[in-house]
PyMOL Python script that loads the backbone (N, CA, C, O; Angstrom):
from pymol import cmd

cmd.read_pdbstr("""\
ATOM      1  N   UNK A   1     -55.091-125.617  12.365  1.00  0.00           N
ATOM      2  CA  UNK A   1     -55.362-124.212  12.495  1.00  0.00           C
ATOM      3  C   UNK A   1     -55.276-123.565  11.113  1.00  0.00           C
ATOM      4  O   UNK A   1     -54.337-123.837  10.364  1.00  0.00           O
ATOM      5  N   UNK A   2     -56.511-122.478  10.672  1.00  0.00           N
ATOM      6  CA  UNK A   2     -56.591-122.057   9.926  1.00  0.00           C
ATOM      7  C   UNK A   2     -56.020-120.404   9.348  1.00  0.00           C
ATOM      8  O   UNK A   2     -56.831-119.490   9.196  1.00  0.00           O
ATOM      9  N   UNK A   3     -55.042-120.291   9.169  1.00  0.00           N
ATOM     10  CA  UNK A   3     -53.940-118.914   8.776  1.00  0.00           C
ATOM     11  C   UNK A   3     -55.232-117.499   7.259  1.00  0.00           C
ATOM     12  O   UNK A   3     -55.615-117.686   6.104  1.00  0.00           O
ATOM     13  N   UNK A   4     -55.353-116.591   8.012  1.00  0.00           N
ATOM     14  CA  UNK A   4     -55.812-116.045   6.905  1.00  0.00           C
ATOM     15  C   UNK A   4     -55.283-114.532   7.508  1.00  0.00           C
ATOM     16  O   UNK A   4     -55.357-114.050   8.638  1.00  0.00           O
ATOM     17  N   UNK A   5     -54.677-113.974   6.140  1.00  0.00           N
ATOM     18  CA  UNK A   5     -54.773-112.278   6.277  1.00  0.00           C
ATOM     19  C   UNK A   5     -55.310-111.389   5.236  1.00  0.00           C
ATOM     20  O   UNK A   5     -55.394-111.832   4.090  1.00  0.00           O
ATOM     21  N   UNK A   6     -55.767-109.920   5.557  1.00  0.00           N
ATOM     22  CA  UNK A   6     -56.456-109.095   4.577  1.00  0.00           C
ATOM     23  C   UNK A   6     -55.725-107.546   5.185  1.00  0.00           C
ATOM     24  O   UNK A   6     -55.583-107.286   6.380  1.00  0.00           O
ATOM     25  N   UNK A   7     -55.397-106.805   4.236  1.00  0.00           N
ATOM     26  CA  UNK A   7     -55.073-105.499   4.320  1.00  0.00           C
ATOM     27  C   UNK A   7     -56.478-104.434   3.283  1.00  0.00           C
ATOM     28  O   UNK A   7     -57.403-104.810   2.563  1.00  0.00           O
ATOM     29  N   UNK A   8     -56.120-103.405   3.592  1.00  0.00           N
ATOM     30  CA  UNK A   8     -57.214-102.597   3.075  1.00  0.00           C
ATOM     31  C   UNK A   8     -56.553-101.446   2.746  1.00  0.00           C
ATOM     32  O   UNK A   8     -55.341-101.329   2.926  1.00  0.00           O
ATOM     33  N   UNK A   9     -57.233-100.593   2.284  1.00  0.00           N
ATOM     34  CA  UNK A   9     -56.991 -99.238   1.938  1.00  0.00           C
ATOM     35  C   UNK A   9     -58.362 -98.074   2.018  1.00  0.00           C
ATOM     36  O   UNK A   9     -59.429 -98.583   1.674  1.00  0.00           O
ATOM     37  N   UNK A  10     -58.412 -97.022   2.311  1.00  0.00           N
ATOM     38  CA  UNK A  10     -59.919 -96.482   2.670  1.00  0.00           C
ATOM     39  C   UNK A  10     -59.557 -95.076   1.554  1.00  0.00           C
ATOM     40  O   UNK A  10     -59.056 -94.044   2.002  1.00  0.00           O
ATOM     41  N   UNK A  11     -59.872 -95.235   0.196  1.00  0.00           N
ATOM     42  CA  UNK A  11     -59.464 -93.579  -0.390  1.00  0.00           C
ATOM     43  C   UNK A  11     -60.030 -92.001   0.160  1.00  0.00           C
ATOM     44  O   UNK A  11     -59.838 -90.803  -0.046  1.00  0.00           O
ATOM     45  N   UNK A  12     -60.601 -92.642   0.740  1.00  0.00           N
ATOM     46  CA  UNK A  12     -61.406 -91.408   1.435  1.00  0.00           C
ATOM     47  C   UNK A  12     -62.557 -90.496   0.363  1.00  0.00           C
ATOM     48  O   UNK A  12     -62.849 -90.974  -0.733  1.00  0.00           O
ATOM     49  N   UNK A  13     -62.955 -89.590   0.679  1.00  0.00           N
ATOM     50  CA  UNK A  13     -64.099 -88.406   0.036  1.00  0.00           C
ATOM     51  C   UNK A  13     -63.503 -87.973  -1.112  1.00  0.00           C
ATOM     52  O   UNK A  13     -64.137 -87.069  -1.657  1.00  0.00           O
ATOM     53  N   UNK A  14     -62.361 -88.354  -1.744  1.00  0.00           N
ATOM     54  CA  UNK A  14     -61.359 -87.721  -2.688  1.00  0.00           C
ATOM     55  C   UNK A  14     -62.027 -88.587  -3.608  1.00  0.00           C
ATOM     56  O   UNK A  14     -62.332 -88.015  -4.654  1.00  0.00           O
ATOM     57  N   UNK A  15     -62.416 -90.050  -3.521  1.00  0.00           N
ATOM     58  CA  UNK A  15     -62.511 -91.308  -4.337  1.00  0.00           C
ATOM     59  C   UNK A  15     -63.608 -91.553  -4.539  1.00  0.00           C
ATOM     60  O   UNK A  15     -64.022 -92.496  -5.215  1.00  0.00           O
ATOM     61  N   UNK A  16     -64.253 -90.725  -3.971  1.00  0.00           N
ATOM     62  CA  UNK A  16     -66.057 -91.153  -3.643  1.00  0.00           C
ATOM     63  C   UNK A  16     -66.172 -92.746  -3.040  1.00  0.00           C
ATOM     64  O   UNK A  16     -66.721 -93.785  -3.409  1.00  0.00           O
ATOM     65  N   UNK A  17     -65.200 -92.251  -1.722  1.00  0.00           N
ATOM     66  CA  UNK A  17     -65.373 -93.442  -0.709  1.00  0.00           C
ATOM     67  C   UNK A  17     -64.864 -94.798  -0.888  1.00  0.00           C
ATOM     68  O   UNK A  17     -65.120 -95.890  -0.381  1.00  0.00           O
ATOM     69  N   UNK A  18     -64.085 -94.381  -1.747  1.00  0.00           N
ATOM     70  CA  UNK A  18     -63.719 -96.160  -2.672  1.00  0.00           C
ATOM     71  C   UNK A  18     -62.469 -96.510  -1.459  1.00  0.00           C
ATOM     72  O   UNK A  18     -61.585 -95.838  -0.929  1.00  0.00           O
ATOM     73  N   UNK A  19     -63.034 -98.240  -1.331  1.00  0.00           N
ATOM     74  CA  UNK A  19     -61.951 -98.674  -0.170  1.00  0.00           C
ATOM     75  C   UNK A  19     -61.827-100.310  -1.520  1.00  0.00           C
ATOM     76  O   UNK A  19     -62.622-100.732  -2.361  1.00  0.00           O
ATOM     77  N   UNK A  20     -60.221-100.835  -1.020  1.00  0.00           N
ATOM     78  CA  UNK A  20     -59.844-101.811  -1.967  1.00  0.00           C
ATOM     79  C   UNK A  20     -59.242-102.492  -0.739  1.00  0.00           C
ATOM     80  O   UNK A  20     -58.781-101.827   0.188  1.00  0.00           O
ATOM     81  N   UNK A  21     -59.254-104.083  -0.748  1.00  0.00           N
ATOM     82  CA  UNK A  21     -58.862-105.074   0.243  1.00  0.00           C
ATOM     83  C   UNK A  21     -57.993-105.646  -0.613  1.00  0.00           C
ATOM     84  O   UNK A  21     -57.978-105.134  -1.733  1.00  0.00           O
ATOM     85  N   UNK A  22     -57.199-106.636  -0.410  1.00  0.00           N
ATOM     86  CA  UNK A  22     -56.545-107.900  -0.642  1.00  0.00           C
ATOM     87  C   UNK A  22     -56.058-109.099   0.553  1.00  0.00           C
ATOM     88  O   UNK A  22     -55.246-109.315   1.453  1.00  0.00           O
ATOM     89  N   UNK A  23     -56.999-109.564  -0.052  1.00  0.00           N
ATOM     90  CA  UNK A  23     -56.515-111.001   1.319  1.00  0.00           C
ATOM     91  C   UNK A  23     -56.439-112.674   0.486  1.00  0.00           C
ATOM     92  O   UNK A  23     -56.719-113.218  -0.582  1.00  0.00           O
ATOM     93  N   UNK A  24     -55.872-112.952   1.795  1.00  0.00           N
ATOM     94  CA  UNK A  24     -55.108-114.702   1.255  1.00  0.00           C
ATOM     95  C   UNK A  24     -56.421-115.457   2.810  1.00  0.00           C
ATOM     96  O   UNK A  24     -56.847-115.064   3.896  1.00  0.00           O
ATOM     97  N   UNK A  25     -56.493-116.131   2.316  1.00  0.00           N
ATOM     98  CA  UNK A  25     -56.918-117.339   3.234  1.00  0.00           C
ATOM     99  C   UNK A  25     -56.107-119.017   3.107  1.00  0.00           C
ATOM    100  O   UNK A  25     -55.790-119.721   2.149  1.00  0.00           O
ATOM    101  N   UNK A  26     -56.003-119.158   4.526  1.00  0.00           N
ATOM    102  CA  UNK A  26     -55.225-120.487   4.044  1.00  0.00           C
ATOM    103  C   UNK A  26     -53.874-120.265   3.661  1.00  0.00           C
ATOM    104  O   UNK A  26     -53.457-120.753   2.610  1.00  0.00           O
ATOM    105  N   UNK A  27     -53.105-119.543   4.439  1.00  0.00           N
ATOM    106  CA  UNK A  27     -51.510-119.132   3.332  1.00  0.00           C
ATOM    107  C   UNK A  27     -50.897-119.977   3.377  1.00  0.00           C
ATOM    108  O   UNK A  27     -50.425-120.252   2.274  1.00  0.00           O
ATOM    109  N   UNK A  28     -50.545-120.772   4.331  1.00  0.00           N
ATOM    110  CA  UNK A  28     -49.996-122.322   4.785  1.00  0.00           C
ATOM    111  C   UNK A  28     -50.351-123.176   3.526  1.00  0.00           C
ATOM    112  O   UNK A  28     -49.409-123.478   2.792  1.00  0.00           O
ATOM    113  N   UNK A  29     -51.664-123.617   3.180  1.00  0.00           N
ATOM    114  CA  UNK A  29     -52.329-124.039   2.362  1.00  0.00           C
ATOM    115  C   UNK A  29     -52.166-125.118   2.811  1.00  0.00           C
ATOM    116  O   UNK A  29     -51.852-125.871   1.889  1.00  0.00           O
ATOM    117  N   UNK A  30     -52.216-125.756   3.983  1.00  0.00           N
ATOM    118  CA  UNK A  30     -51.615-127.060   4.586  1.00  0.00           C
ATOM    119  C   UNK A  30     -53.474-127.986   4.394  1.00  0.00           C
ATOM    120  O   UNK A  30     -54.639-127.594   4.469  1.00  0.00           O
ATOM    121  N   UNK A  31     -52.656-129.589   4.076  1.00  0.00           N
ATOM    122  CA  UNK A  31     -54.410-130.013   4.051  1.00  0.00           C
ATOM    123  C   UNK A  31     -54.788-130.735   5.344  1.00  0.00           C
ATOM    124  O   UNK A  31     -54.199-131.665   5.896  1.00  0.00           O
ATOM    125  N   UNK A  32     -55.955-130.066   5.715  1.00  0.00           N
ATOM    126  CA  UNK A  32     -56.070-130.811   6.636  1.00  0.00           C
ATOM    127  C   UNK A  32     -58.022-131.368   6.518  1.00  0.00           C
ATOM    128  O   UNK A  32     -58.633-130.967   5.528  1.00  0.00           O
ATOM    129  N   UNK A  33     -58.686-132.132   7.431  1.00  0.00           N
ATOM    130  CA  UNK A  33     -59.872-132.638   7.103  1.00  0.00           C
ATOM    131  C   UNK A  33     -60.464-132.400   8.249  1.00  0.00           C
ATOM    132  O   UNK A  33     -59.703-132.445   9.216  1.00  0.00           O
ATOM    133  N   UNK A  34     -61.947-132.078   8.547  1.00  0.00           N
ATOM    134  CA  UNK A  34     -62.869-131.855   9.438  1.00  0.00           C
ATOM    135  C   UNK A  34     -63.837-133.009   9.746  1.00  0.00           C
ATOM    136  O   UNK A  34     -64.542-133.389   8.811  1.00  0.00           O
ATOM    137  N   UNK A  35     -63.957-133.595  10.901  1.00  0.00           N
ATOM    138  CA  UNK A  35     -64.993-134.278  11.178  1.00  0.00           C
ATOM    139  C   UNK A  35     -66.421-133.975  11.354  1.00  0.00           C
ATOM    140  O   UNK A  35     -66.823-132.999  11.988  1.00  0.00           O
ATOM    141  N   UNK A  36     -67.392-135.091  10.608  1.00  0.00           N
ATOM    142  CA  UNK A  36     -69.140-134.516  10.570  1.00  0.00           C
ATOM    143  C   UNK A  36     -69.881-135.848  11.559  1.00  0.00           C
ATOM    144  O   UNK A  36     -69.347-136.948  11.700  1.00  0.00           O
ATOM    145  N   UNK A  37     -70.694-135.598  11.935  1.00  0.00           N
ATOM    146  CA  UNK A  37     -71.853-136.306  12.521  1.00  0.00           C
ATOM    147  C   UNK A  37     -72.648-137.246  11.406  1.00  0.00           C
ATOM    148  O   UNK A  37     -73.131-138.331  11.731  1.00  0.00           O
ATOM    149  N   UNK A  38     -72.728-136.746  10.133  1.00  0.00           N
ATOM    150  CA  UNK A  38     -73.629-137.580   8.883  1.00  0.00           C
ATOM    151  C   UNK A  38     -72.561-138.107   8.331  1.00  0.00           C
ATOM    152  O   UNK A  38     -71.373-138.017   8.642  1.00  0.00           O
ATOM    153  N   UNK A  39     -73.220-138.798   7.279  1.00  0.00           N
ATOM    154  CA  UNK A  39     -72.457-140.393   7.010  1.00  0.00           C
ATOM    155  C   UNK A  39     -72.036-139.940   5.387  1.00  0.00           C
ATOM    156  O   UNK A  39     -71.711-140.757   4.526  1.00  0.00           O
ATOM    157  N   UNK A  40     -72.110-138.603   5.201  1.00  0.00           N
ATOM    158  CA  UNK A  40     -71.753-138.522   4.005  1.00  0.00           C
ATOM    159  C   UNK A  40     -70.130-138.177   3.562  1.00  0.00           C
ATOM    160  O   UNK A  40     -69.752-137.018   3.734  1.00  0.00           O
ATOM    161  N   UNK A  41     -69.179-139.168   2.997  1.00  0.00           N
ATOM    162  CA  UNK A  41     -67.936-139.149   2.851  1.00  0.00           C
ATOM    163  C   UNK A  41     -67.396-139.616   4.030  1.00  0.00           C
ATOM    164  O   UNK A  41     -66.428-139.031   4.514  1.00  0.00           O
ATOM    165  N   UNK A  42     -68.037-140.903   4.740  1.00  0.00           N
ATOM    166  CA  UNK A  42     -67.400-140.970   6.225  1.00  0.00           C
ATOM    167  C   UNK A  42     -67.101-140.133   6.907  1.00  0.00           C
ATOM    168  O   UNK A  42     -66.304-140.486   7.777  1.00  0.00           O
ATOM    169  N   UNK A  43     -67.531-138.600   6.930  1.00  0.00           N
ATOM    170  CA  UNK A  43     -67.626-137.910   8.159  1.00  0.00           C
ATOM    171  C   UNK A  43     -66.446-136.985   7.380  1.00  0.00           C
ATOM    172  O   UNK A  43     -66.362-135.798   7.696  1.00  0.00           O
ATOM    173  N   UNK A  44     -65.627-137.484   6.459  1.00  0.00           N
ATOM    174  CA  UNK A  44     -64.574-136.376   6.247  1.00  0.00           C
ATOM    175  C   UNK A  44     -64.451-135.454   5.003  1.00  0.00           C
ATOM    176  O   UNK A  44     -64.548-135.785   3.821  1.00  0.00           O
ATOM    177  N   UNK A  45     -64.198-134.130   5.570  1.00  0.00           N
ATOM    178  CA  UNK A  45     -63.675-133.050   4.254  1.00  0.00           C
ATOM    179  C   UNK A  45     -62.835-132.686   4.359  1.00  0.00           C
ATOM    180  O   UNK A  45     -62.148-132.458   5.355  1.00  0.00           O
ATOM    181  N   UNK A  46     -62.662-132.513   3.100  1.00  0.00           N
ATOM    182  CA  UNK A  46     -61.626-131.613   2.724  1.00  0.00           C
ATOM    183  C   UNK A  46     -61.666-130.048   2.978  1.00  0.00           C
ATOM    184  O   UNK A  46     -62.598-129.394   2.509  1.00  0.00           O
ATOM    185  N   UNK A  47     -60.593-129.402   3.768  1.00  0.00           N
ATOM    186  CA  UNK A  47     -60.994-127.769   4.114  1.00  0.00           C
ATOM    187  C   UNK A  47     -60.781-127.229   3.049  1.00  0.00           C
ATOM    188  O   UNK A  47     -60.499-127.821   2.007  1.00  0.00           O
ATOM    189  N   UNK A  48     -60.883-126.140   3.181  1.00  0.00           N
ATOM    190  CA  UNK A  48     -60.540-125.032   2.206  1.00  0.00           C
ATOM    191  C   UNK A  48     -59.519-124.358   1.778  1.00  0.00           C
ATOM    192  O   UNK A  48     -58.860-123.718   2.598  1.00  0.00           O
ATOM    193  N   UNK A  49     -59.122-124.355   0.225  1.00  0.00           N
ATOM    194  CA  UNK A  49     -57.797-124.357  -0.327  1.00  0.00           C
ATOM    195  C   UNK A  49     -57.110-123.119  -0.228  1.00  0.00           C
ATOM    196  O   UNK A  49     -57.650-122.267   0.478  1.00  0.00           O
ATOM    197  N   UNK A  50     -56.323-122.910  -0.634  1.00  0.00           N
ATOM    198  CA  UNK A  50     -55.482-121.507  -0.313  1.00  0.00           C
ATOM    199  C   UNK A  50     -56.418-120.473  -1.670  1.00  0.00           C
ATOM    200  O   UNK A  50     -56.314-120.806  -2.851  1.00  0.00           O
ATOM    201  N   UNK A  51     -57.083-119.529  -1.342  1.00  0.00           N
ATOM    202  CA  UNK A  51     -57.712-118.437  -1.492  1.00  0.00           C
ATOM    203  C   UNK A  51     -57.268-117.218  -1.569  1.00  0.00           C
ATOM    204  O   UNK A  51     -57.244-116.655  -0.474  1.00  0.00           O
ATOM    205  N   UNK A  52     -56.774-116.366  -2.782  1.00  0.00           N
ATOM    206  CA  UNK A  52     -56.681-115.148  -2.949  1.00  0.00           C
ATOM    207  C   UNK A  52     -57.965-114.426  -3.007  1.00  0.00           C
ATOM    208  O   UNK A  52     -58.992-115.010  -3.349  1.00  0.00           O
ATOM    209  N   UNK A  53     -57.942-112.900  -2.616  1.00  0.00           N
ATOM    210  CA  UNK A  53     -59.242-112.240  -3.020  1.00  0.00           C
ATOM    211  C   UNK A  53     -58.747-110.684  -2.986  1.00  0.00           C
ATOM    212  O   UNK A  53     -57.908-110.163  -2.251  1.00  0.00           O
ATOM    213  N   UNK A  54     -59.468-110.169  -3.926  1.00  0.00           N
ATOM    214  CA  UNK A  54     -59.254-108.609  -4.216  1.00  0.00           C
ATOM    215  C   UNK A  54     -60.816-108.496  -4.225  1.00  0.00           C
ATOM    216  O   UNK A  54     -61.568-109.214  -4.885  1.00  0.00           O
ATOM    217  N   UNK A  55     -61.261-107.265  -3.208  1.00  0.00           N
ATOM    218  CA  UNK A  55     -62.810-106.711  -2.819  1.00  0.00           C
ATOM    219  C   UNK A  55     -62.291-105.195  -2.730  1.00  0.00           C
ATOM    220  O   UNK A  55     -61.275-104.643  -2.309  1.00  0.00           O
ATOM    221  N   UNK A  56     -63.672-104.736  -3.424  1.00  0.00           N
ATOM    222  CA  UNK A  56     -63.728-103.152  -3.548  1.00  0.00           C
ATOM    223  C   UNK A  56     -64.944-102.890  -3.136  1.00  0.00           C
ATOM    224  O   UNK A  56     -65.606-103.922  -3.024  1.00  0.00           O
ATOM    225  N   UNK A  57     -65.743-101.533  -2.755  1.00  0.00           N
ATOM    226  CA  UNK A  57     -66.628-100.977  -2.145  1.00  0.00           C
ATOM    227  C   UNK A  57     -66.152 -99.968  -2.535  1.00  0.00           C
ATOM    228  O   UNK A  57     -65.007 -99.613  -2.812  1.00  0.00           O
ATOM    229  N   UNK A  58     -67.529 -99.311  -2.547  1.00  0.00           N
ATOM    230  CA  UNK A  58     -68.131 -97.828  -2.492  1.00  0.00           C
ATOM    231  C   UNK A  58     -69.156 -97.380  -1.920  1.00  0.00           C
ATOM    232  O   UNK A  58     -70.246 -97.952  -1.961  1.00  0.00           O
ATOM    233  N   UNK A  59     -68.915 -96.214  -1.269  1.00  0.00           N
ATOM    234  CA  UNK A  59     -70.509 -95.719  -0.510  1.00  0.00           C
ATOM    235  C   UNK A  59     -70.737 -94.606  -1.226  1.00  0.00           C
ATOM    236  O   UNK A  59     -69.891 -93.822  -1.657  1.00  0.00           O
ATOM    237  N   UNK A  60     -72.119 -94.549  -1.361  1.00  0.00           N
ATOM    238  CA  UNK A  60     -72.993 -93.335  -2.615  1.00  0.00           C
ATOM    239  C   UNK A  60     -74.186 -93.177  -1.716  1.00  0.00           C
ATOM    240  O   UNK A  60     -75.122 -92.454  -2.055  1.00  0.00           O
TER     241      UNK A  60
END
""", "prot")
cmd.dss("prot")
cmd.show_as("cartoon", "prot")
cmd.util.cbc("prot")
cmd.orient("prot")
């Protein structure tokens, strides 16, 4: 099972709409592997690593 969280902030009409996120994906960061149908890597990957992210927006 895959653990991810994101919080936000919305500045409102004061900011000219400016909203700022921060999120983690993966906080566990535990490894785990996915099975495929094609023969590439014997069927196995590697998931996806623990992920920070800071996202901003604006509406104009």
């Amino acid at each position: 099972m895959l653990w991810g969280t994101r919080v936000a902030y919305d500045f409102g009409p004061q900011m000219a709409n400016l909203n700022l996120a921060l999120g983690v994906k993966n906080i566990f960061d535990h490894a785990y592997y996915t099975r495929s149908y094609d023969d590439n890597n014997k069927g196995l990957y590697a998931g996806q690593p623990r992920t920070l992210y800071l996202q901003g927006s604006m509406k104009f």
